[in-house]
DRENZA-963762 format. One line per 2 residues: number of its first residue (from 1); their letters; for each residue x, y, z of N, C-alpha, C, O. Coordinates in pm, whole numbers, plus 50000, padded with zeros to 5 digits. Layout:
// DRENZA-963762
NUM> A> X:Y:Z:X:Y:Z:X:Y:Z:X:Y:Z  ...
This chain:
// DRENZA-963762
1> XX> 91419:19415:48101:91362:19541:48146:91301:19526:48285:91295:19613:48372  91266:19425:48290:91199:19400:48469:91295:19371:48538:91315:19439:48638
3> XX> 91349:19304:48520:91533:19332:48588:91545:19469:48666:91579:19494:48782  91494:19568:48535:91592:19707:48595:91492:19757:48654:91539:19835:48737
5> XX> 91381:19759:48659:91230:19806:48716:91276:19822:48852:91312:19911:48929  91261:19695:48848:91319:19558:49044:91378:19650:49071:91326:19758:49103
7> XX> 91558:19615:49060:91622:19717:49089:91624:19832:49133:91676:19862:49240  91538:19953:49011:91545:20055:49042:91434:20074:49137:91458:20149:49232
9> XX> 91355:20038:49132:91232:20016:49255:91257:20033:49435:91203:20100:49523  91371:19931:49430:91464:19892:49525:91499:19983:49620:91475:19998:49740
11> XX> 91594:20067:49492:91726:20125:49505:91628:20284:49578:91676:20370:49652  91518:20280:49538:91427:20474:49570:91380:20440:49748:91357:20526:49833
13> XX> 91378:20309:49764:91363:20335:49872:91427:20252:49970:91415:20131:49987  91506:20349:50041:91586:20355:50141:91507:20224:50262:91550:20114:50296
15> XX> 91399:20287:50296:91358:20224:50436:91330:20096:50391:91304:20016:50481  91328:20053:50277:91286:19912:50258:91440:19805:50252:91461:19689:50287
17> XX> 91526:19910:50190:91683:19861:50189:91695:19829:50286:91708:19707:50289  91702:19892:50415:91779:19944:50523:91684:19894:50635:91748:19858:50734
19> XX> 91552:19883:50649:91471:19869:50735:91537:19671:50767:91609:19587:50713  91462:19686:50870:91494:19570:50992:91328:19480:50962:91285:19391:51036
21> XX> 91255:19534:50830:91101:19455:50844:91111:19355:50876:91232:19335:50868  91050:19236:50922:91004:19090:50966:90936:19025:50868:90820:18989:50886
23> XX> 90997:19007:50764:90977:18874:50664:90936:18779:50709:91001:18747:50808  90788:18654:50667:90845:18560:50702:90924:18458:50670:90930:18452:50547
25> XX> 90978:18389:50713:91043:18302:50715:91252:18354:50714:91356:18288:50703  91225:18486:50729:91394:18538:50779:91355:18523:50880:91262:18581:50936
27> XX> 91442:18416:50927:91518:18391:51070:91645:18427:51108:91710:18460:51009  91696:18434:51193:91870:18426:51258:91917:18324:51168:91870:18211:51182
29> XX> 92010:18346:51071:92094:18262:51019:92293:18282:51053:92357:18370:51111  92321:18197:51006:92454:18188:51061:92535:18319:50988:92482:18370:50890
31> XX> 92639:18363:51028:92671:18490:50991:92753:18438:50860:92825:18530:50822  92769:18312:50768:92816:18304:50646:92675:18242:50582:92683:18161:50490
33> XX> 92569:18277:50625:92433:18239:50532:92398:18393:50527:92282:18408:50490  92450:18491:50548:92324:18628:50575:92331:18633:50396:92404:18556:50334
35> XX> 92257:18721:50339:92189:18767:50236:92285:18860:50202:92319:18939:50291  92344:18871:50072:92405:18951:50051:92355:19047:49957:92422:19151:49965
37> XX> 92257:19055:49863:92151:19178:49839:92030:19154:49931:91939:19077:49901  92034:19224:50043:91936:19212:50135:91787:19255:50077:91689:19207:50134
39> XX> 91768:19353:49955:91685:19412:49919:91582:19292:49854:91459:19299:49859  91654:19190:49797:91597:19093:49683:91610:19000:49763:91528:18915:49730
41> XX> 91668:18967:49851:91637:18879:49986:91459:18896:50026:91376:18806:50012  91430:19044:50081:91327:19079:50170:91189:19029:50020:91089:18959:50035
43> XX> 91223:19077:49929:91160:19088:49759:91100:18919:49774:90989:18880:49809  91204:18852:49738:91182:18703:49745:91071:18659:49799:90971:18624:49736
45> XX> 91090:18661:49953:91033:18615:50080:90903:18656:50046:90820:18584:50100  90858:18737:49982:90706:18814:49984:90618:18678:49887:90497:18659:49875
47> XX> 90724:18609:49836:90643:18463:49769:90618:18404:49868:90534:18319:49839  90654:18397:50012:90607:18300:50059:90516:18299:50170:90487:18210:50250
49> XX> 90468:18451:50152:90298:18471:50212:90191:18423:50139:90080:18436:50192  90198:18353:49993:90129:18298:49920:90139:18156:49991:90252:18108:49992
51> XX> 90037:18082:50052:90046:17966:50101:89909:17913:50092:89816:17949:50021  89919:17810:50190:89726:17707:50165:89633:17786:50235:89516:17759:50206
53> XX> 89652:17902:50340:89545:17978:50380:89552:18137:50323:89481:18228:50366  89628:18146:50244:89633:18251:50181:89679:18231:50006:89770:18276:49937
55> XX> 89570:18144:49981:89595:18141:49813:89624:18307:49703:89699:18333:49609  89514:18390:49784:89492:18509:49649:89531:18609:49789:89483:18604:49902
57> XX> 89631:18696:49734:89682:18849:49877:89701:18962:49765:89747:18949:49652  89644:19095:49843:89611:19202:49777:89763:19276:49849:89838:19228:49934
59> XX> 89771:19394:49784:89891:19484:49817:89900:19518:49992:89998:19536:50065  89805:19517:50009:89767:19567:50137:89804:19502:50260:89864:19544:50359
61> XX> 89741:19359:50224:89732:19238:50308:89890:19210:50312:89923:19153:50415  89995:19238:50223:90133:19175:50234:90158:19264:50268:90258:19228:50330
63> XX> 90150:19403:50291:90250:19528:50331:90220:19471:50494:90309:19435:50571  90088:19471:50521:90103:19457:50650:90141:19324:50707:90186:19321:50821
65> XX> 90128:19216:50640:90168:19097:50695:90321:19108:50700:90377:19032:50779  90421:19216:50606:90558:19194:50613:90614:19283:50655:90734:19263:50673
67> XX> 90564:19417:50690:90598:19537:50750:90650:19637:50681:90678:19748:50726  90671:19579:50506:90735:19676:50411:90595:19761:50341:90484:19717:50310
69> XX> 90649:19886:50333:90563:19982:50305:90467:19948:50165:90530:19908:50067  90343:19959:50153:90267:19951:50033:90342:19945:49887:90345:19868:49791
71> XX> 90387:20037:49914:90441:20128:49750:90555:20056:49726:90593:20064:49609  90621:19988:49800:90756:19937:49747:90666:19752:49785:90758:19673:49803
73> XX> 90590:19712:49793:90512:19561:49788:90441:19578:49684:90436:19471:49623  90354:19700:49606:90321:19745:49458:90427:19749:49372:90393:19686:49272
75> XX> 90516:19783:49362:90634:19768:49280:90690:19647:49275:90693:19594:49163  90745:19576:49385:90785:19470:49387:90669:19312:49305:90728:19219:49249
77> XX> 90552:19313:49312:90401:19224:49280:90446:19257:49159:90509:19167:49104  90430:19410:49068:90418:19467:48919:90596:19359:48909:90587:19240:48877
79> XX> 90689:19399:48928:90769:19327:48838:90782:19177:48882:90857:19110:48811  90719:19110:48994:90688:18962:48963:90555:18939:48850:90549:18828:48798
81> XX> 90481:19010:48822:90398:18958:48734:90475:18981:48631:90473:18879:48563  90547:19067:48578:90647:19078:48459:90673:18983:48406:90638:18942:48295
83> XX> 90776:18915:48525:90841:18788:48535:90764:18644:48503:90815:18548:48445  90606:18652:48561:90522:18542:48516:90538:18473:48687:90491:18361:48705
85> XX> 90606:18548:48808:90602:18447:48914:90458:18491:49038:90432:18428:49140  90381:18624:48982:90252:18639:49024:90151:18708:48899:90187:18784:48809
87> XX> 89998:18649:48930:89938:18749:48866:89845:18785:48918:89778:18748:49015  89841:18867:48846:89706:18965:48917:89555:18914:48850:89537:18901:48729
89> XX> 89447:18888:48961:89371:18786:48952:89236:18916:48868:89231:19031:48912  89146:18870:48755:89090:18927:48650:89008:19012:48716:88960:18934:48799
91> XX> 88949:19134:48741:88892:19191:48776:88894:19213:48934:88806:19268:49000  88996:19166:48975:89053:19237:49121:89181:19258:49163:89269:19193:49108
93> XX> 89211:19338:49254:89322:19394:49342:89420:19277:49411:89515:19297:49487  89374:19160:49364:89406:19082:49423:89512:18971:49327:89492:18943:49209
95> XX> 89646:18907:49427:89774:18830:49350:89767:18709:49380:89765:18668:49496  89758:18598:49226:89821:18430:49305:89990:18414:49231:90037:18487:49143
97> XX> 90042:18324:49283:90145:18247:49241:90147:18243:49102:90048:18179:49070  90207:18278:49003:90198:18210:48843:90271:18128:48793:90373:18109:48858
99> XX> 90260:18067:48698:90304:17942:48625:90444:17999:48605:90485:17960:48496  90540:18080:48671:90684:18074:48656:90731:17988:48739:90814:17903:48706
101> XX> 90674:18001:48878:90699:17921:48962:90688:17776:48914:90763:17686:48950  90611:17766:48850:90594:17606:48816:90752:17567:48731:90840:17482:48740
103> XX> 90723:17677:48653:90825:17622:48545:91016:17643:48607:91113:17615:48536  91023:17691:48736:91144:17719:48761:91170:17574:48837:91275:17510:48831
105> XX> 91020:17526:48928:91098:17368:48999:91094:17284:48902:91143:17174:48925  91047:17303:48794:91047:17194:48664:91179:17186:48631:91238:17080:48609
107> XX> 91241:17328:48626:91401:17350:48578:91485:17241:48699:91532:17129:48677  91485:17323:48837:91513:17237:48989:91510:17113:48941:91616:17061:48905
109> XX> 91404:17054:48934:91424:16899:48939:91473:16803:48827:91493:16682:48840  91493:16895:48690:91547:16859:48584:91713:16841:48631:91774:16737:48603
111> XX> 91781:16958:48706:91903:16979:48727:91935:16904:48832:92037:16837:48812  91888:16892:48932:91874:16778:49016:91874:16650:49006:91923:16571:49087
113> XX> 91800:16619:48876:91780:16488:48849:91657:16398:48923:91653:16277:48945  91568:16495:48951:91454:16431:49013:91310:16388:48889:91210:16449:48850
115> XX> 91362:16271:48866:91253:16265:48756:91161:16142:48785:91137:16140:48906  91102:16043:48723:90986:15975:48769:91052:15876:48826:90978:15830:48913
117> XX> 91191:15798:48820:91236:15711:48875:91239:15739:49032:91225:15655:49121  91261:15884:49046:91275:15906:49242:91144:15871:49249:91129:15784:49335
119> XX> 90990:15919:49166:90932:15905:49210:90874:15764:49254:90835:15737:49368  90875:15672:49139:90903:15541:49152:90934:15450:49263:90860:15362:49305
121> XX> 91041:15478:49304:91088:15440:49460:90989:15537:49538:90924:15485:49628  90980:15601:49527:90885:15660:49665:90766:15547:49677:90738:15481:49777
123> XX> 90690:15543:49525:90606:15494:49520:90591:15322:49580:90495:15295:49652  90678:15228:49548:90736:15126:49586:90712:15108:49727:90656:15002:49756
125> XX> 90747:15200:49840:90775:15242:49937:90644:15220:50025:90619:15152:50125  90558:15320:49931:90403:15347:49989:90300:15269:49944:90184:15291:49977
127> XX> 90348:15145:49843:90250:15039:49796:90313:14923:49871:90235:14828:49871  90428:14895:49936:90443:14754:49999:90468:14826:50159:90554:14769:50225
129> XX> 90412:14925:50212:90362:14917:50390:90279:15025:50410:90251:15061:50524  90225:15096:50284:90100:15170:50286:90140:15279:50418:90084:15294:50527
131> XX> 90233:15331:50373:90273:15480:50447:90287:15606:50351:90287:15592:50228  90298:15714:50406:90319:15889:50304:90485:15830:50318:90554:15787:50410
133> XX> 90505:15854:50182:90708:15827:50150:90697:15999:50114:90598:16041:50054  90836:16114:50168:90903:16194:50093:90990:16197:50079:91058:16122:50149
135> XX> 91073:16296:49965:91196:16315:49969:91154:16454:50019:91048:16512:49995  91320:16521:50135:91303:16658:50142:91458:16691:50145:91556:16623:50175
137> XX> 91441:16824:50101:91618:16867:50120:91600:17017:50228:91522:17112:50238  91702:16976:50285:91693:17120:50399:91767:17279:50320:91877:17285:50266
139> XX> 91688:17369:50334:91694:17505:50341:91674:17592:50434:91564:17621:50481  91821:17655:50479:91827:17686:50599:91755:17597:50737:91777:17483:50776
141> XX> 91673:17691:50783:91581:17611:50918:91473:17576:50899:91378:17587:50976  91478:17492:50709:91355:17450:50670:91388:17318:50593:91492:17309:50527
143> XX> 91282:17196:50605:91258:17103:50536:91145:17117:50414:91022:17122:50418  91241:17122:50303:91121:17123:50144:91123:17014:50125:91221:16940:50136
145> XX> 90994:16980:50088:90901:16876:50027:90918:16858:49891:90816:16900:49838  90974:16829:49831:91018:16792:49698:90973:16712:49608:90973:16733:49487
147> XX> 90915:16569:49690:90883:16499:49601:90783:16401:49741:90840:16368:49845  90619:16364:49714:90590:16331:49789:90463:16201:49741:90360:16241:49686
149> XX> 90479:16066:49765:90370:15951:49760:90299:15950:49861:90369:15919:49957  90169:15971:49898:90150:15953:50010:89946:15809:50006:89851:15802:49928
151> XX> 89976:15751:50105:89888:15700:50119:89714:15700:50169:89609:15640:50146  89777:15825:50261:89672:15922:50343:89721:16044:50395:89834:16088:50418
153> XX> 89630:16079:50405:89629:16295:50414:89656:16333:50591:89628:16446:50631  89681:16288:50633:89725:16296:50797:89780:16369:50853:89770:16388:50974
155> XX> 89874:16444:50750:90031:16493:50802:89981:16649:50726:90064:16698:50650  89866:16713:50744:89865:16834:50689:89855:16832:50498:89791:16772:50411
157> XX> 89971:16947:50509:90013:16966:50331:90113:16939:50291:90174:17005:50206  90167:16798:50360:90304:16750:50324:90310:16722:50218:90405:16727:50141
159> XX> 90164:16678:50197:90177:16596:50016:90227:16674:49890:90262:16620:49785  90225:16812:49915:90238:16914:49816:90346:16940:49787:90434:16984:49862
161> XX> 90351:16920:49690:90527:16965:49649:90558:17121:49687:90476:17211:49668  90698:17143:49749:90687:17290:49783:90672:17302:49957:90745:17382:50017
163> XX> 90583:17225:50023:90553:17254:50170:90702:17207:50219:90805:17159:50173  90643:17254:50352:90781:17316:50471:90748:17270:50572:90634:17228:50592
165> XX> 90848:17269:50661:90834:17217:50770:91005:17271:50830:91108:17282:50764  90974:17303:51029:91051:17330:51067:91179:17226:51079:91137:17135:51150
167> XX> 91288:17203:51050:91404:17110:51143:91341:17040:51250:91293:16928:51227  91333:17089:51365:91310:17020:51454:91145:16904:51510:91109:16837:51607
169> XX> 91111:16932:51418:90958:16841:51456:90879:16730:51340:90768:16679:51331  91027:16725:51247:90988:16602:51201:91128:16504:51148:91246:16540:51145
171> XX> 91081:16399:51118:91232:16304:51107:91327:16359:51027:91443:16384:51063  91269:16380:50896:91328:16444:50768:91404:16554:50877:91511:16508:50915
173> XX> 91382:16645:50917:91450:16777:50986:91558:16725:51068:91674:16750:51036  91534:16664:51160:91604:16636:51278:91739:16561:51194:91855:16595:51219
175> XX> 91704:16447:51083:91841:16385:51025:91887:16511:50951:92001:16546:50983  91820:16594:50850:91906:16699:50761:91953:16804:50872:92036:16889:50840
177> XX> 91901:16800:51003:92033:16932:51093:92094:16836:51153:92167:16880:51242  92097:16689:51139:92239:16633:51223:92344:16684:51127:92438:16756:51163
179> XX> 92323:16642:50992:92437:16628:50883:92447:16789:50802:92496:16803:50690  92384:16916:50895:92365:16999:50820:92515:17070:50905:92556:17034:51015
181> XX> 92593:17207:50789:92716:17242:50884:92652:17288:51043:92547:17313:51102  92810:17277:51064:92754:17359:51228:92713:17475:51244:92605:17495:51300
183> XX> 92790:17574:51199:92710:17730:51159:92551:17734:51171:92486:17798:51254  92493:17638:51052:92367:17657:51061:92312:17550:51189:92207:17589:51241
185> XX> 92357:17451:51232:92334:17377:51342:92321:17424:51466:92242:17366:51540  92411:17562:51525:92426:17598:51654:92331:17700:51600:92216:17663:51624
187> XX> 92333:17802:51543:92244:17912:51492:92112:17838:51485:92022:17920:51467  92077:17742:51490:91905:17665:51504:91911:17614:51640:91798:17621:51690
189> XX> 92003:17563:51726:91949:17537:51900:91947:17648:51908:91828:17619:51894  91957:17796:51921:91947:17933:51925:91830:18004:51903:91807:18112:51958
191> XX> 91778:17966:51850:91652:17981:51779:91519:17947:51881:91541:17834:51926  91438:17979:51916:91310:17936:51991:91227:17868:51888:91179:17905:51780
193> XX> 91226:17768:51948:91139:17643:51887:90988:17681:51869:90927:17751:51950  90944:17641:51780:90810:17626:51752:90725:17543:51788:90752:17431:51743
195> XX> 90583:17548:51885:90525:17436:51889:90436:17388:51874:90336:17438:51925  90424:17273:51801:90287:17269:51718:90182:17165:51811:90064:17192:51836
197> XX> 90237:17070:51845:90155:16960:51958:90218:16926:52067:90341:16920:52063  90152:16898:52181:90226:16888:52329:90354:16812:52287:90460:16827:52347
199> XX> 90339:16731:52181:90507:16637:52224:90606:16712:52109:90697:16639:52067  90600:16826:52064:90646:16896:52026:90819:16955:52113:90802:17010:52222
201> XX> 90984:16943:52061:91078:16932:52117:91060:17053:52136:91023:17093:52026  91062:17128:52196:91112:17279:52217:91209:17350:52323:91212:17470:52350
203> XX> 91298:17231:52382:91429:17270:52455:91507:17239:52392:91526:17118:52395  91588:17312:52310:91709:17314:52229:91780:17180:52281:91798:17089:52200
205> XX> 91833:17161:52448:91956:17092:52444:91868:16929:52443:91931:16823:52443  91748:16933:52443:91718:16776:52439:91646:16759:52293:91600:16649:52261
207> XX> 91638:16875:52202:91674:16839:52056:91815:16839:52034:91850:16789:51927  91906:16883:52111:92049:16801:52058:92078:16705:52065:92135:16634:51982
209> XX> 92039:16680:52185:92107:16520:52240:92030:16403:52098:92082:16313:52034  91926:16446:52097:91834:16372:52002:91863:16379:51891:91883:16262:51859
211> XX> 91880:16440:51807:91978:16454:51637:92120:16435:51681:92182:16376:51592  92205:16468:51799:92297:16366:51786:92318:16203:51767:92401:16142:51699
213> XX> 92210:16155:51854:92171:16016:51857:92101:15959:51705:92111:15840:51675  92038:16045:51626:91980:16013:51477:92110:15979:51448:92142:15862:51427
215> XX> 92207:16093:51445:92350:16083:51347:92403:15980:51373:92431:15912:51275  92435:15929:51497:92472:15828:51528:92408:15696:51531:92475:15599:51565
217> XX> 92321:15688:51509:92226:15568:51453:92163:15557:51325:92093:15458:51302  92185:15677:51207:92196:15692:51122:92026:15703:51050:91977:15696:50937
219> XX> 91967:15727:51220:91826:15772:51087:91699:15886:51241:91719:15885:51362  91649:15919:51208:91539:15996:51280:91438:15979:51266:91382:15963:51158
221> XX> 91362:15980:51434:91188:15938:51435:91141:16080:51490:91211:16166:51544  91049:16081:51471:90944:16176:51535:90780:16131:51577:90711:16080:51489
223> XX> 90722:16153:51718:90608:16057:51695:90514:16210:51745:90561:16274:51839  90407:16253:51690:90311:16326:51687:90360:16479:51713:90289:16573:51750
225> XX> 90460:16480:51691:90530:16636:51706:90559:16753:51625:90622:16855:51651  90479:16702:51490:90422:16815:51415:90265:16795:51399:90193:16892:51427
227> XX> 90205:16675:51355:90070:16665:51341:90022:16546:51417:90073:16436:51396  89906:16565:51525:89883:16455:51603:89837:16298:51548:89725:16266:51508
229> XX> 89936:16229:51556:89867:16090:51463:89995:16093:51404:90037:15978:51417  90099:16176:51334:90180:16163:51215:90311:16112:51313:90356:16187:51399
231> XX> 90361:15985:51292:90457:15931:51310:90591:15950:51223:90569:15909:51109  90702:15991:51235:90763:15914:51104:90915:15919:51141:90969:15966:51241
233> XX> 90986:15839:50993:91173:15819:51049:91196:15871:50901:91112:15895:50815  91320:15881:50896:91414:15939:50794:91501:15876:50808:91528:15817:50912
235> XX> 91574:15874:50692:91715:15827:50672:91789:15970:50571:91727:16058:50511  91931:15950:50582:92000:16086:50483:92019:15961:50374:92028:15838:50366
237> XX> 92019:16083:50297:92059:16023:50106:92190:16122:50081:92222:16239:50061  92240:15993:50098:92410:16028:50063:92464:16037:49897:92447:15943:49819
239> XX> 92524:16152:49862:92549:16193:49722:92683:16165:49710:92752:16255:49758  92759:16051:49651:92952:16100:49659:92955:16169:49801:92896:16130:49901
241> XX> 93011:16246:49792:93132:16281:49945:93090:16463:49896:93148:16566:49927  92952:16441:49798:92859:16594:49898:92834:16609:50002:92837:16511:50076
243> XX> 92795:16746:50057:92722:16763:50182:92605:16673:50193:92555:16643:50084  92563:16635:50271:92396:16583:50239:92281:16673:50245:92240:16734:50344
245> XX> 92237:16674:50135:92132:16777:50157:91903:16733:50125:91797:16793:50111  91970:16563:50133:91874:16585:50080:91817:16446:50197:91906:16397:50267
247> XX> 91700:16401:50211:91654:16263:50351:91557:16200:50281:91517:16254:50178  91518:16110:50313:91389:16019:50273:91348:15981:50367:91420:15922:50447
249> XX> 91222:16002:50386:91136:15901:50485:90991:15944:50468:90934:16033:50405  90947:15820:50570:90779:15791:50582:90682:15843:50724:90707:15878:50839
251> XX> 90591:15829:50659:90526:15870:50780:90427:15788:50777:90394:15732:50673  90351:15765:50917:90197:15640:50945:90143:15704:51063:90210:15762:51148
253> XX> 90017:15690:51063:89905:15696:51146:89953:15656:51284:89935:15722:51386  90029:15518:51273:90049:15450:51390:90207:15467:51413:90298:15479:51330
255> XX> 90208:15465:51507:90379:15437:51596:90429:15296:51499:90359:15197:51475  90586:15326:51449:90667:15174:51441:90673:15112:51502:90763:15149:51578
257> XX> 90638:15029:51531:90718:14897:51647:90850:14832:51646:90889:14816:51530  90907:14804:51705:91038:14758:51672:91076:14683:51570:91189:14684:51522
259> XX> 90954:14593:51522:90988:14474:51365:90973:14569:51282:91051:14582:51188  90860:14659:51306:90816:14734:51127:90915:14841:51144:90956:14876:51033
261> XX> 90984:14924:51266:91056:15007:51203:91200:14940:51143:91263:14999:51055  91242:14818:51196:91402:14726:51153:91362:14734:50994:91451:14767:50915
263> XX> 91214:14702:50937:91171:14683:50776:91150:14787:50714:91187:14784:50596  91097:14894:50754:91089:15033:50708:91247:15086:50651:91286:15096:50534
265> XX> 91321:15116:50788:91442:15137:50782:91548:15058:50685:91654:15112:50652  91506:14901:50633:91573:14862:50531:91542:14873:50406:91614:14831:50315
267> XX> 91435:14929:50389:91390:14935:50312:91481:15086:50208:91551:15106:50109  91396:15176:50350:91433:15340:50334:91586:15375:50301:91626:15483:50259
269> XX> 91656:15270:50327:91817:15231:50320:91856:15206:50196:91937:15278:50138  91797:15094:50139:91774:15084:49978:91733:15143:49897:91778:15125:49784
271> XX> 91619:15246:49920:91590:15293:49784:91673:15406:49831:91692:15465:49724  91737:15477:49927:91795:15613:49957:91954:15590:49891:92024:15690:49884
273> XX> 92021:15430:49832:92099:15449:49763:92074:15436:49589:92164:15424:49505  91947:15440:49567:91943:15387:49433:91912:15547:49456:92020:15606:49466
275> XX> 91810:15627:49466:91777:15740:49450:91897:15881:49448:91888:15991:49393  92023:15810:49545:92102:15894:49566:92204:15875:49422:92278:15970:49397
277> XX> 92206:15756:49330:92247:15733:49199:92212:15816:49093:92285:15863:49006  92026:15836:49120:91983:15912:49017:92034:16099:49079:92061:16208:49028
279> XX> 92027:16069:49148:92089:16252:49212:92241:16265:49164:92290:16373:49131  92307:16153:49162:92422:16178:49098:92490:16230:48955:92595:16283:48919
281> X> 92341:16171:48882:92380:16149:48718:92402:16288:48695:92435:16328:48583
């Protein structure tokens, strides 16, 4: 029945179908990624104004943060709480995240095969050189945080399962858009970069040259170009003769040096094929 709510909710209004609003996180995607129910596309996205500075958002606060009209962001909240993926917080106007969400990456990582053994190796990782280990898999012009050990809190809200991060300003990104198709590869140098700290890449063609050179050396660094202090490299985790969709790497306080990154990197090499075993099963 909330199925058809959605739907019909949808379907009454035109300007929300049809409108051009500014979601975040719709970007320019490649013209075989666009959305093909654009309506439950724009619907979606309204989960992800729920974040670390906006835990609890009222009807109001998302119409205007997304540009879609009140009455169709009231309709849309009523049949996510249906669903169990928001609720409405006890004696106010006000929505968090609900335990569907929990229970749908529980499903994700069941089907995936992400169970305590990935975590295991992460852990391994971050007890013999005392660095943050993640796994992330790229979505669209985003790096998810999937699975994260970390040693110290440095790097923001990486630790959280769920956080994001752009492609271009951390290792994990830069290796998942070497090996990501081209479609979505040229459709992201296209894109105006984001910048978070002075050493932040934000000329497309010298983030190419640079994830070409990852691909070809088979792993990516980044040194303070999302969070000042946060160093880190990646390697891809290769599945069979899948796409790659998914990277491992660490992050430290301090810059690698040439010995600790040769040990990092063999390391990150090894557990990225045992881990890529359990992704297989």
């Amino acid at each position: 029945m909330s199925h058809l709510i959605f739907c019909v909710a949808l379907k009454n209004d035109d300007a929300f179908i049809n409108g051009e609003n500014t979601v975040k996180g719709n970007k320019s995607l490649g013209k075989n990624h666009q959305p093909k129910v654009k309506s439950l596309y724009k619907a979606l996205k309204l989960l992800d104004y729920f974040d670390e500075e906006h835990k609890e958002l009222g009807v109001t606060e998302i119409a205007e943060m997304s540009g879609i009209i009140k009455s169709s962001v009231h309709n849309i909240l009523q049949t996510f709480e249906c669903c169990g993926f928001v609720t409405q917080i006890y004696g106010s106007n006000k929505y968090r995240i609900g335990s569907a969400a929990l229970e749908l990456f529980e499903k994700y990582r069941t089907s995936h095969h992400i169970d305590y053994r990935v975590s295991e190796s992460l852990q391994e990782i971050r007890n013999k050189y005392h660095v943050n280990v993640y796994l992330g898999m790229r979505n669209e012009f985003e790096v998810i945080y999937i699975c994260a050990e970390v040693e110290t809190k440095n790097s923001g809200n990486l630790h959280k399962i769920g956080a994001k991060t752009p492609l271009h300003c951390v290792g994990l990104g830069k290796i998942l858009l070497g090996y990501s198709e081209v479609d979505i590869r040229e459709a992201f140098y296209k894109t105006e970069l984001q910048r978070f700290t002075p050493y932040t890449i934000c000329d497309q063609e010298v983030l190419r040259k640079e994830v070409e050179d990852a691909v070809y050396l088979g792993y990516a660094k980044s040194n303070s170009e999302y969070v000042i202090g946060m160093n880190s490299v990646a390697v891809p985790i290769i599945v069979g003769y899948e796409p790659i969709k998914y990277a491992l790497g660490v992050s430290s306080n301090e810059p690698f040096s040439d010995f600790d990154l040769k040990k990092v990197l063999a390391e990150l090499r090894e557990k990225s094929k045992i881990i890529a075993s359990l992704l297989n099963e």
